[in-house]
N, C-alpha and C positions, 0 to 999 in steps of 0.2 A: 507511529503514523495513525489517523484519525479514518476511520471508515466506518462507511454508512452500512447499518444491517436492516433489512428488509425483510418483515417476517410473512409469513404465509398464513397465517392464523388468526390475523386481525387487531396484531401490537403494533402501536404506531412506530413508523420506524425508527433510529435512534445512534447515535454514533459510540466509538467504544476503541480506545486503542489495541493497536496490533502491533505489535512487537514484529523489525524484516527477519529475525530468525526462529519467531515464534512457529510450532508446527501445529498440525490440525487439530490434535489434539489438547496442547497452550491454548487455543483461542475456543474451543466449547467447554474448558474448564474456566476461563473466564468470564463466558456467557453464563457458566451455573454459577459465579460469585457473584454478578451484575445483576441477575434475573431472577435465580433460582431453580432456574432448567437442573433438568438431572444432564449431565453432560453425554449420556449411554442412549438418551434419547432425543439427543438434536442433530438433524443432518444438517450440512452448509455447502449451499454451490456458490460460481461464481462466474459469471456469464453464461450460465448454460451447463457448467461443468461441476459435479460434483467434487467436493474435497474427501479425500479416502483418506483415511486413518493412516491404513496399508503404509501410505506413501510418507508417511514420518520414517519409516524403518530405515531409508537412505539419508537420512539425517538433514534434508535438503529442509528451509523453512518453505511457508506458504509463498512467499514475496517472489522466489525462484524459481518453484514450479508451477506456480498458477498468476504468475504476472501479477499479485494484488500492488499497488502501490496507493499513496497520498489520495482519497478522493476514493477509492475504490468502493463497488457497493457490491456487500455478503449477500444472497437470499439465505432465509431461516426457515427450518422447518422441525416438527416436533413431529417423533412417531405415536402409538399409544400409550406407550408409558410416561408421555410427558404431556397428556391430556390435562389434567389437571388442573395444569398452568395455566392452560391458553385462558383468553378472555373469553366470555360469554356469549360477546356479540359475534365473534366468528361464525357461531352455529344458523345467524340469522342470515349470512351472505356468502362469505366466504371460502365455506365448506362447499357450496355448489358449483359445479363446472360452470363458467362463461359468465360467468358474476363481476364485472367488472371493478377497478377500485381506483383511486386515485392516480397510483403507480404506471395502469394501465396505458399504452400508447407513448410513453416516454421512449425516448428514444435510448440505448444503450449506453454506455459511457464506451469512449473510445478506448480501444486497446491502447496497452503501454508503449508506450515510445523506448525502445530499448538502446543505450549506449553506451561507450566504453572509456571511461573517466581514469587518466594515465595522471602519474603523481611525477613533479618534478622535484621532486620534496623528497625522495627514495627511491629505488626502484620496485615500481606500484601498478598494478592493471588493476579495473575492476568492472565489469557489468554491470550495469544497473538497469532497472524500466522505471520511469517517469511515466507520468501526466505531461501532454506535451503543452499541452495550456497552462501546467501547474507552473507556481515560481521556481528560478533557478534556487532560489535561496533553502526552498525542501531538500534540495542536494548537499547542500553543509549539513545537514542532519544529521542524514543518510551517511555518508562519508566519517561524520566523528563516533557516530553508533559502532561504525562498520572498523573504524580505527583500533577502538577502547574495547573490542570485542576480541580479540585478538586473535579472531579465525584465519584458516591459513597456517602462513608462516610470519604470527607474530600481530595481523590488523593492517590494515591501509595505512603507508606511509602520512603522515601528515607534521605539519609544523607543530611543536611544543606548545607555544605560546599562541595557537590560534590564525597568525597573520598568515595568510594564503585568497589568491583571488583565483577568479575561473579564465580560460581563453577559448573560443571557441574560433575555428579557424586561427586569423591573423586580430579578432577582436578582444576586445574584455568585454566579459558577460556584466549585466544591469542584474544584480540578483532579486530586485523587486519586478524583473519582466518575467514572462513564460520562455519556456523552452522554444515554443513554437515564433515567438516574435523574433527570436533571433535567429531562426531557421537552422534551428537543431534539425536534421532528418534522421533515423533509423539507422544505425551501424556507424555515426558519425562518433569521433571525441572530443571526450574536453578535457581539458589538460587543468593540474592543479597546481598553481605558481606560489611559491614564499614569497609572504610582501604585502604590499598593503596597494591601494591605488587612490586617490586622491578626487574625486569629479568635481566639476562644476556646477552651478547649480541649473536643473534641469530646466526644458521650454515646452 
């Protein structure tokens, strides 16, 4: 999945995949192949909440304990050992308390919409948090990542050959909609059917 990292130092910000079982540690070792950070000297929150190292040791990735998903945005930050890196122009603005910037006044990005994707396909439960704006179609991702990973016992059931649609209540989900148009709510499921479905064409 694709997220925005937001640095504190004055790098424009910049997007960078995150692996859902990537741990805190995977993603600032990425940030030193991408950038060149020394990974010992970058700290990463994520609304407000720092990413602990610590919290790799439960083997939990970032996606599960700090809700990042699809669309999510890291803030960045560099202690002194990773001075070096920053840009130059930081020292003109940045570095000062109440200096405002672009980013400034933007509103948060909404928390994950969290739900429970049942497989008809096997017997399958899975949590997940979404972007409730995001398309359903980030959820096949998610789902064949989560398959081919074969965490658990074994990976998320899914069909061999692919064919599988979504239902949400008594519907079939449009996976080029968002979650939210279909009125996914929080604790709600969506069920994963073998098969294909056929539409019309749209108005």
């Amino acid at each position: 999945m694709d997220v925005t990292f937001v640095c504190s130092f004055g790098e424009p910000p910049f997007k960078m995949e995150v692996g859902f079982f990537d741990t805190v540690q995977d993603i600032k070792q990425k940030l030193q192949g991408h950038k060149g950070w020394p990974a010992a000297a970058v700290s990463i929150s994520h609304e407000g909440t720092r990413l602990d190292d610590d919290a790799d040791n439960d083997s939990h990735g970032v996606t599960e304990r700090y809700g990042l998903v699809e669309g999510s945005v890291i803030s960045v930050a560099l202690d002194d050992d990773g001075a070096k890196w920053r840009p130059q122009q930081q020292k003109s603005n940045n570095s000062r308390p109440g200096v405002k910037t672009k980013w400034d006044g933007v509103a948060p990005p909404a928390p994950p919409l969290r739900l429970t994707v049942v497989s008809r396909c096997g017997a399958g439960r899975l949590e997940v948090a979404v972007r409730a704006r995001g398309a359903v179609s980030a959820l096949r991702g998610y789902l064949e990542r989560a398959s081919s990973s074969g965490s658990g016992s074994g990976g998320f059931p899914l069909p061999r050959e692919g064919g599988y649609f979504f239902i949400h209540g008594q519907s079939v989900m449009d996976e080029a909609r968002s979650f939210e148009w279909h009125g996914v709510a929080a604790g709600d499921e969506v069920v994963v059917f073998p098969g294909s479905v056929t539409r019309g064409p749209a108005y």
